[in-house]
C-alpha positions as CSV (number, residue, x, y, z in Angstrom):
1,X,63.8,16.5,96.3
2,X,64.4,19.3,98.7
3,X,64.7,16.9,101.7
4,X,67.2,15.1,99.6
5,X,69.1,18.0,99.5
6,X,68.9,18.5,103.4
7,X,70.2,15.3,103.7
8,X,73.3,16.0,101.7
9,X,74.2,19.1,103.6
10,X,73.9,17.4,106.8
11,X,76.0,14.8,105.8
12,X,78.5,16.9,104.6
13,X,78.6,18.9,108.0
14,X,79.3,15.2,109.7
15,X,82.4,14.8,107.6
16,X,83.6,17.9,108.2
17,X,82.8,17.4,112.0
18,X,84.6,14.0,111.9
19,X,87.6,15.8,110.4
20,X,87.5,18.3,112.9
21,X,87.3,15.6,115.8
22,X,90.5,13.8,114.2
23,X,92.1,16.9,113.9
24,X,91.9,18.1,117.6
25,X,92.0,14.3,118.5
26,X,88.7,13.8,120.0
27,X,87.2,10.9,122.2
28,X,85.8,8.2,120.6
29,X,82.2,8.8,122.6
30,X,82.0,12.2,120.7
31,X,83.5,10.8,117.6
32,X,80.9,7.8,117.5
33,X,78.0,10.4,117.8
34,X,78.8,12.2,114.7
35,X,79.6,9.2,112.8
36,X,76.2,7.3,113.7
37,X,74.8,11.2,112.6
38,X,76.4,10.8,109.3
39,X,74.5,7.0,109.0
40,X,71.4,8.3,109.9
41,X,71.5,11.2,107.0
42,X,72.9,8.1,104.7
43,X,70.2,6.0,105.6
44,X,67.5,8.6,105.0
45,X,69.3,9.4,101.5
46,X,68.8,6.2,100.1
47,X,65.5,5.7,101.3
48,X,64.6,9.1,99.3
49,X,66.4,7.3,96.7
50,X,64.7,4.3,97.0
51,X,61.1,6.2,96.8
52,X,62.3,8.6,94.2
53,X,63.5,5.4,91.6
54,X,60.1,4.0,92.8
55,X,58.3,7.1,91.8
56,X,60.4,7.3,88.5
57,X,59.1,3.6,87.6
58,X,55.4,4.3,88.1
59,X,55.4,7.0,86.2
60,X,57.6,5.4,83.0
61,X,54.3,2.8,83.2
62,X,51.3,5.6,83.6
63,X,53.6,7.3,80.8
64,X,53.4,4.0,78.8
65,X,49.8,3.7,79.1
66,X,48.8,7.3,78.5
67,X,51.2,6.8,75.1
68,X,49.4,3.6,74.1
69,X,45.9,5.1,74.9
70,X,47.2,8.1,72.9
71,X,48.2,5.8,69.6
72,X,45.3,4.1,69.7
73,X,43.1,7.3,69.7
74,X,45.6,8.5,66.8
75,X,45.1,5.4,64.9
76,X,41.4,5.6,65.6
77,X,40.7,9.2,63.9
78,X,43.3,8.2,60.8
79,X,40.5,5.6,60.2
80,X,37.4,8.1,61.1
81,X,39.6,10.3,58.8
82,X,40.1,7.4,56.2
83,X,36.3,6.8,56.1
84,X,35.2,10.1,56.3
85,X,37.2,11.1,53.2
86,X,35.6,7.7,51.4
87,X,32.1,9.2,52.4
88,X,32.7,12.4,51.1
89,X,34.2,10.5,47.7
90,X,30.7,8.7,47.3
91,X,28.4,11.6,48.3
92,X,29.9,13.5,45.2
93,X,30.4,10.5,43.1
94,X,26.6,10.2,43.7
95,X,25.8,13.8,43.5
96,X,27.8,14.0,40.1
97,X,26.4,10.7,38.7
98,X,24.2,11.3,35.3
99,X,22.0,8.3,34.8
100,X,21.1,6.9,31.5
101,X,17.7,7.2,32.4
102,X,15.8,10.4,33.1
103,X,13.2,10.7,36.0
104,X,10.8,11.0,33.4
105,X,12.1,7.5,31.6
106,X,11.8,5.8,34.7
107,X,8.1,7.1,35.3
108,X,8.2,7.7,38.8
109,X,4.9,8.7,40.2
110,X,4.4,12.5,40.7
111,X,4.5,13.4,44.5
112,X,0.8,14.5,44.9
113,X,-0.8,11.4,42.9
114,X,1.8,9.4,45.2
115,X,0.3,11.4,48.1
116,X,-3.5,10.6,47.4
117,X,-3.4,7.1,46.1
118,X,-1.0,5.2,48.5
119,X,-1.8,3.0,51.1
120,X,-0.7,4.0,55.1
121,X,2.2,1.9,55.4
122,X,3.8,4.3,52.9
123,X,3.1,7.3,54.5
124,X,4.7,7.0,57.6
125,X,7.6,9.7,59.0
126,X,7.1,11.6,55.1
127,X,8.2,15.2,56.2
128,X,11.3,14.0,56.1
129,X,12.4,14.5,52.3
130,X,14.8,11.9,52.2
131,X,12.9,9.3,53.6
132,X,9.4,10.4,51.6
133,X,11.2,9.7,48.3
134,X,12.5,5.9,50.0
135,X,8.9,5.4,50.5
136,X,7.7,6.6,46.8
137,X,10.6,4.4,45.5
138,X,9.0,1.4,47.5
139,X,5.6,2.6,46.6
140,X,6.3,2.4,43.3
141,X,8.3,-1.1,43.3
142,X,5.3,-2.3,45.0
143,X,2.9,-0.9,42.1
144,X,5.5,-2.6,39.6
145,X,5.7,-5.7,40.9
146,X,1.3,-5.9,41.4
147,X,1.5,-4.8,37.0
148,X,3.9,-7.7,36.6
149,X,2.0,-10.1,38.3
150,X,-1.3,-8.7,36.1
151,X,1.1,-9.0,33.1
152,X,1.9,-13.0,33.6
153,X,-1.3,-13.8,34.3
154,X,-2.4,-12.6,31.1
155,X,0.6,-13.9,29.1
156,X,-0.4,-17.1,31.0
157,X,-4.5,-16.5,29.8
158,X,-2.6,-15.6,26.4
159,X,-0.8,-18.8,25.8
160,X,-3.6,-20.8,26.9
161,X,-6.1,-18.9,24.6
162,X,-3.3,-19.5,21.9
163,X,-2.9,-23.4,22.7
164,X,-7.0,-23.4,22.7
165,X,-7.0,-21.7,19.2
166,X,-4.2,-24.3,17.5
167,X,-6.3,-27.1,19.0
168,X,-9.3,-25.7,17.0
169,X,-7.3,-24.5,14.3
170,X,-6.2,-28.3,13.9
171,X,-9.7,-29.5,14.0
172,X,-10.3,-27.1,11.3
173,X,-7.4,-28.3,9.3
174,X,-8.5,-32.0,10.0
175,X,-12.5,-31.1,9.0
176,X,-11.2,-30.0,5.7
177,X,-9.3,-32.6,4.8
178,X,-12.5,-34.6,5.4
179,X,-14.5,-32.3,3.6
180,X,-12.0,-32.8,0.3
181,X,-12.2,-36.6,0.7
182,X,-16.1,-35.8,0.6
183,X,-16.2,-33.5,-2.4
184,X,-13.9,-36.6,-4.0
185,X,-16.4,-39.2,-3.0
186,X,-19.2,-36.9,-4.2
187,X,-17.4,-35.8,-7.4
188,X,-18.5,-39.1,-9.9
189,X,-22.2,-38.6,-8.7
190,X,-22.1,-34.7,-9.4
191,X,-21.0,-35.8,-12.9
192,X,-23.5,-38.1,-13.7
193,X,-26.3,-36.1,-12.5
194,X,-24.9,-33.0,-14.1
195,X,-24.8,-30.7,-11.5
196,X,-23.0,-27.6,-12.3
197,X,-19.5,-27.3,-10.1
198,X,-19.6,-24.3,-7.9
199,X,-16.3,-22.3,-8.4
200,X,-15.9,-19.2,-7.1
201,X,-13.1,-16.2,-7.9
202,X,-9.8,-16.6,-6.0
203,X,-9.9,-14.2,-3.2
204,X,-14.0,-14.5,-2.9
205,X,-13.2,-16.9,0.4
206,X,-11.4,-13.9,1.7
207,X,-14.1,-11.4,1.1
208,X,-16.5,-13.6,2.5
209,X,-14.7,-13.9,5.8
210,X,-14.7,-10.6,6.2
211,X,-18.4,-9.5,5.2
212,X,-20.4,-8.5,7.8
213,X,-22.8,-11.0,8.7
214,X,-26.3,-9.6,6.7
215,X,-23.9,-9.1,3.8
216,X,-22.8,-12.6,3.8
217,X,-26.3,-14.1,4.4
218,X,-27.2,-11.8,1.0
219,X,-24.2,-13.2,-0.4
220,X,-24.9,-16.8,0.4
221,X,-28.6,-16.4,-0.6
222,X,-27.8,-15.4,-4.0
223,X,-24.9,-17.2,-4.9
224,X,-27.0,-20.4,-4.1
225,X,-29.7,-19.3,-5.8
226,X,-27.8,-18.8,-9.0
227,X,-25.9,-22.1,-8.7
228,X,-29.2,-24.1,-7.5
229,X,-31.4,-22.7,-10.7
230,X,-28.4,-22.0,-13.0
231,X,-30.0,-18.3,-13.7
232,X,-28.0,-16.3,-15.5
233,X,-26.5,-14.2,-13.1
234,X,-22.8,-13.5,-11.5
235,X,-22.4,-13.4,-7.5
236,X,-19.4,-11.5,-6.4
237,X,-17.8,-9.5,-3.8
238,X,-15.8,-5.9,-4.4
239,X,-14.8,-3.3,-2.6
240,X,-11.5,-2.7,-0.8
241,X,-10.5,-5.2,0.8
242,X,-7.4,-3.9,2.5
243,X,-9.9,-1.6,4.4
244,X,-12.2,-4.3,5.5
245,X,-9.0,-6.4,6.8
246,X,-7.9,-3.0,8.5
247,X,-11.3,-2.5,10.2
248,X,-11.5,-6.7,11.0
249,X,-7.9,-6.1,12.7
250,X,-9.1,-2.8,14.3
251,X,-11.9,-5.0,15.9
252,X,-10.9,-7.8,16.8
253,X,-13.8,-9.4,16.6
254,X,-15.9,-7.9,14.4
255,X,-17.8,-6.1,16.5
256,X,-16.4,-2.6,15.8
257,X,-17.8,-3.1,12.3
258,X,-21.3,-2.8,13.6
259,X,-20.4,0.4,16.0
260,X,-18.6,2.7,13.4
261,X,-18.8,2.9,9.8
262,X,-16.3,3.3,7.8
263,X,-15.7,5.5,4.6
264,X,-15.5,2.9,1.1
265,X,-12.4,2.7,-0.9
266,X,-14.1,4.6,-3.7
267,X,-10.9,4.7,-6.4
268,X,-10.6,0.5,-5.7
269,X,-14.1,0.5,-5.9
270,X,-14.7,2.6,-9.4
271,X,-11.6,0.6,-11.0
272,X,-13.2,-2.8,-10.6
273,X,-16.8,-1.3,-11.6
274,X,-14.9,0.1,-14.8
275,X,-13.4,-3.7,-15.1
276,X,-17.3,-5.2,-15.1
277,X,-18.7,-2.5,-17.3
278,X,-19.7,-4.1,-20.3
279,X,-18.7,-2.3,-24.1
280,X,-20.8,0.7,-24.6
281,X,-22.0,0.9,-20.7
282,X,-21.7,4.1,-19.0
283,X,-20.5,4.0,-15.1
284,X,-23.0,6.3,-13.0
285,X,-22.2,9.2,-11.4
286,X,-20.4,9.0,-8.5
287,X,-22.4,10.0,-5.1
288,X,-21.3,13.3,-3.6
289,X,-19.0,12.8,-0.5
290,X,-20.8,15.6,1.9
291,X,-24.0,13.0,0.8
292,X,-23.2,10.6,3.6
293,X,-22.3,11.0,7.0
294,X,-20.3,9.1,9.6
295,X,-24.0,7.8,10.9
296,X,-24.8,6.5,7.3
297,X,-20.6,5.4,6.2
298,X,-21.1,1.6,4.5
299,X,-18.7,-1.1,5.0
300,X,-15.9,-0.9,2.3
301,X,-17.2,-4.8,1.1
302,X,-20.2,-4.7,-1.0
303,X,-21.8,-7.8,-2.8
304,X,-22.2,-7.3,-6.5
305,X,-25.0,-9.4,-8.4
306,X,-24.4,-9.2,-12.2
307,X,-27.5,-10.3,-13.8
308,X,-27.9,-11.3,-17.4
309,X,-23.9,-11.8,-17.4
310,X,-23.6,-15.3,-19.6
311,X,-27.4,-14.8,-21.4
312,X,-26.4,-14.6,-25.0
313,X,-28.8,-12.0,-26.6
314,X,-28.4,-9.7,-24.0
315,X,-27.9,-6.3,-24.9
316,X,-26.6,-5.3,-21.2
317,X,-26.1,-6.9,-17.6
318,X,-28.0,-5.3,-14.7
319,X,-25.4,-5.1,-12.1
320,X,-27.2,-5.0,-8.5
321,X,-25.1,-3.4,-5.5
322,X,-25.7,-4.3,-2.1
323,X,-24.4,-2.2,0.8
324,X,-23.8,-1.9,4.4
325,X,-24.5,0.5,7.0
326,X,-23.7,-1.1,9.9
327,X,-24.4,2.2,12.4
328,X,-28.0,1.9,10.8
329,X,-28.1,-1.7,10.4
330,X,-29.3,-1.6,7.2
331,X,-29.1,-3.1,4.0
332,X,-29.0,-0.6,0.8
333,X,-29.2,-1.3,-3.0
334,X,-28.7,0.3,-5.9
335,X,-27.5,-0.7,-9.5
336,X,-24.2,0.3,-11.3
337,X,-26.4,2.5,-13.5
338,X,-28.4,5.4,-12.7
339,X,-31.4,4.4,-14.8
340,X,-31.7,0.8,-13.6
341,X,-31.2,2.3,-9.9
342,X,-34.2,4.1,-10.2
343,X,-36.4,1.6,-12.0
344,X,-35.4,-1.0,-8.3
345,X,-38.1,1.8,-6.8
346,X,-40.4,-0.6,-8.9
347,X,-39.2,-4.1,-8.3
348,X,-42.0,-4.8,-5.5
349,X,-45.2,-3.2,-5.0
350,X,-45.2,-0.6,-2.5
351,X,-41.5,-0.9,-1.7
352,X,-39.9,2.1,-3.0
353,X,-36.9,2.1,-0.4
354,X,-37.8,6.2,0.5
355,X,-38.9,4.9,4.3
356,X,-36.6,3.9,7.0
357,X,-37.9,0.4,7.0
358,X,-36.8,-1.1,10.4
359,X,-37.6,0.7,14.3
360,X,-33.8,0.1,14.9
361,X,-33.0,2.5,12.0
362,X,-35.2,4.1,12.9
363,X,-33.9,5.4,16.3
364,X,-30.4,5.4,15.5
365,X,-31.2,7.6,12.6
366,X,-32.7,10.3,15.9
367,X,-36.8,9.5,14.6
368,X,-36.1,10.2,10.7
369,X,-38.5,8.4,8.7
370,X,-37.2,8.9,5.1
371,X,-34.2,8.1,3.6
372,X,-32.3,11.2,1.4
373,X,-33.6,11.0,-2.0
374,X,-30.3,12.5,-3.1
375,X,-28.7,8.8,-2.7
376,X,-29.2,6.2,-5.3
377,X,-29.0,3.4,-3.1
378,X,-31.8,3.0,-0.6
379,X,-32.5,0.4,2.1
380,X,-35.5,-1.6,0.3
381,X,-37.5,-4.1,2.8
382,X,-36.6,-6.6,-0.2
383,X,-32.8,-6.5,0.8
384,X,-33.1,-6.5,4.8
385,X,-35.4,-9.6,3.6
386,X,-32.5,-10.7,1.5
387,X,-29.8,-10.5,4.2
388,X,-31.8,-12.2,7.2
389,X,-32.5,-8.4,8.9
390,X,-35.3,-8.4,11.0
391,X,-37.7,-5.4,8.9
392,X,-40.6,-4.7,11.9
393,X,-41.4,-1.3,10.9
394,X,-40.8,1.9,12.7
395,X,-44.1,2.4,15.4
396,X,-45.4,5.9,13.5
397,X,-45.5,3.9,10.5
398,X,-47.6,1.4,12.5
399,X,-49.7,4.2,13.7
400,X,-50.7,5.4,10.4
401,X,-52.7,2.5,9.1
402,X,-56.4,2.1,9.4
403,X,-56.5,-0.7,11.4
404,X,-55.2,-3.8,12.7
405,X,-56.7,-5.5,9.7
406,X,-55.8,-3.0,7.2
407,X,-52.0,-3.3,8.6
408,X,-52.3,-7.0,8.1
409,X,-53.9,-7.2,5.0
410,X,-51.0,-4.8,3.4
411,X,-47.9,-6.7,4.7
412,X,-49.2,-9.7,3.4
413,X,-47.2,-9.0,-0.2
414,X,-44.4,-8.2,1.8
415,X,-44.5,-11.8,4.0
416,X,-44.5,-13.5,0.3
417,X,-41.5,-12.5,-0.8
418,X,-39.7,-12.5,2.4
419,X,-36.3,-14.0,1.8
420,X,-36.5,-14.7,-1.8
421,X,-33.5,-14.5,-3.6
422,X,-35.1,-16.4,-6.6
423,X,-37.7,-13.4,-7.0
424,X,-35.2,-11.2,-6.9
425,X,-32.7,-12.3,-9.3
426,X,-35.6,-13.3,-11.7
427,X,-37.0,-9.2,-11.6
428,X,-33.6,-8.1,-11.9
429,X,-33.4,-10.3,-15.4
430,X,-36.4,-8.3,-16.5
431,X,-35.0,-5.1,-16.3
432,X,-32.9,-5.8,-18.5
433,X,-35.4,-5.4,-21.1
């Protein structure tokens, strides 16, 4: 710029030199000098020009580019902006959000049982807080998702123990529909002969299902028994039954009824002695509760043998009541009145129902030999005989006899009447006397 504005003066001293030569009427040598001056300056002016509109150019263009860089960084951070303001919305949309389920719902593990039970792979980079709760969250989807395969595969074991138990439960139905067409068949020779027909209560098929399994042989022995030799006795089953179905269902299968006992209905149990009591018959008294424990508890079912029911001349029934006491595994009796309960101490011969009569008792009543003469029912070796029970005696009772001969010799009256429900029904009759 400055030599620009050399250029200018100089050029304005060589028109007011040419002036002066035209003025004093100089010669054209001298006069052609200043002129070709003046050109010079000119030419050197618009080559300054020249380089200064170049220089004007190029920076309009680095101007331009520097302005489009610049809009493009602008538009670039009103997006970072933009996002960073939708971030910041989420983070405390997220830290405000109330779920509808508690950590507690959910049942996320706690941190230390997390800590000790999981496997490696989800225990990697854990001082991180964030990322240790990613990996319980996946620790505990995994754990879900092994319970939910568990849970199929027994729904799937479930449906195909259901399927197996309507394909049995169809046999069932089809075996006694051949049954009826049997009994039907049957029926016109049962009439000719004579033979009495076996009816039982309603509800007795439902009582039976649910006795335990010596209560049911004792039930089966007796009620055949009566029906076979038409003795004048009544077979029947009382009790509660809503606490034997609870204690079936409780079960499952049964088996709980021989590990705990369970306390009898006693007011559903007195109302339907009251109901058999004949005129004038007095109901005994009713056992203290402290009398039995939960080791000695009988099964609420118990299997009632009326004898001298339908006899005409008889003055009063004996009613015979068999328990039981499935933590002993015992069989008890005793009768509906006190006096006939004590004359069953004379029924057999050395059977007196004070001794523990089995070795499994035995031990599960912790080496106790006698049985609580506060009780009237007591386990006689005539009812674990009755209801199939297996009546080896404790070993100290072994021990005290003689000898081997002796010991022999003395069970022999018990081998006898092993299993007789005939001799038992028929000794029952005579006590009515």
């Amino acid at each position: 710029m400055d030599g620009q504005v050399e250029q200018c003066r100089i050029l304005k001293q060589v028109a007011a030199e040419l002036l002066a030569c035209k003025k004093r009427g100089a010669s054209d040598e001298e006069t052609h000098v200043v002129l070709m001056k003046g050109l010079v300056s000119l030419t050197q002016i618009k080559a300054a020009n020249r380089t200064l509109c170049e220089e004007t150019e190029r920076v309009r263009e680095s101007t331009a580019e520097a302005k489009a860089q610049f809009d493009a960084a602008e538009l670039s951070l009103q997006n970072l902006l933009y996002e960073k303001g939708h971030y910041l919305k989420e983070i405390r949309a997220c830290q405000s959000f109330r779920s509808k389920y508690t950590d507690e719902d959910i049942g996320l593990m706690h941190e230390e049982e997390f800590l000790t039970s999981a496997t490696e792979q989800f225990k990697v980079k854990i001082d991180d807080p964030h990322v240790r709760m990613l990996q319980r969250l996946d620790h505990e989807k995994h754990e879900r998702g092994e319970a939910l395969k568990k849970v199929e595969a027994l729904r799937t074991r479930r449906d195909a123990l259901a399927a197996s138990v309507a394909a049995k439960r169809a046999f069932l139905t089809a075996l006694e529909e051949q049954f009826v067409a049997i009994r039907s068949t049957a029926e016109p020779v049962r009439a000719k002969l004579g033979i009495p027909l076996m009816r039982r209560p309603p509800g007795q098929a439902r009582c039976a299902e649910l006795l335990p399994l010596p209560l049911y042989v004792a039930y089966v022995q007796l009620a055949a028994t009566q029906e076979a030799f038409d003795l004048p006795a009544d077979v029947s089953i009382t009790g509660s039954l809503a606490e034997a179905e609870a204690l079936a269902g409780a079960s499952g299968d049964g088996s709980a009824a021989e590990a705990e006992g369970m306390e009898v209905d006693e007011e559903g149990e007195d109302a339907e002695l009251d109901a058999e009591l004949e005129p004038g018959e007095h109901r005994p008294a009713k056992r203290p509760r402290s009398a039995g424990t939960a080791r000695d508890q009988a099964h609420p079912l118990i299997v009632t043998a009326k004898v001298g029911a339908e006899s005409a001349g008889s003055s009063r029934p004996v009613t015979l009541r068999l328990r039981y006491v499935p933590r002993l595994k015992l069989v008890t009796a005793d009768c509906a009145d006190s006096a006939d309960s004590a004359r069953l101490a004379c029924l057999f011969d050395g059977d007196d129902g004070l001794t523990v009569p089995t070795e499994a008792a035995h031990l599960a009543a912790d080496g106790q030999l006698s049985w609580e003469t506060t009780r009237s029912d007591r386990p006689y070796r005539w009812a674990q005989d009755l209801a199939g029970l297996d009546s080896l005696p404790p070993l100290d009772a072994l021990g005290s006899a003689a000898d081997g001969a002796a010991l022999q010799v003395e069970r022999l009256p018990q081998l006898r009447r092993k299993a007789n429900a005939q001799a038992v029904l028929e000794r029952l009759s005579a006590l009515r006397g």
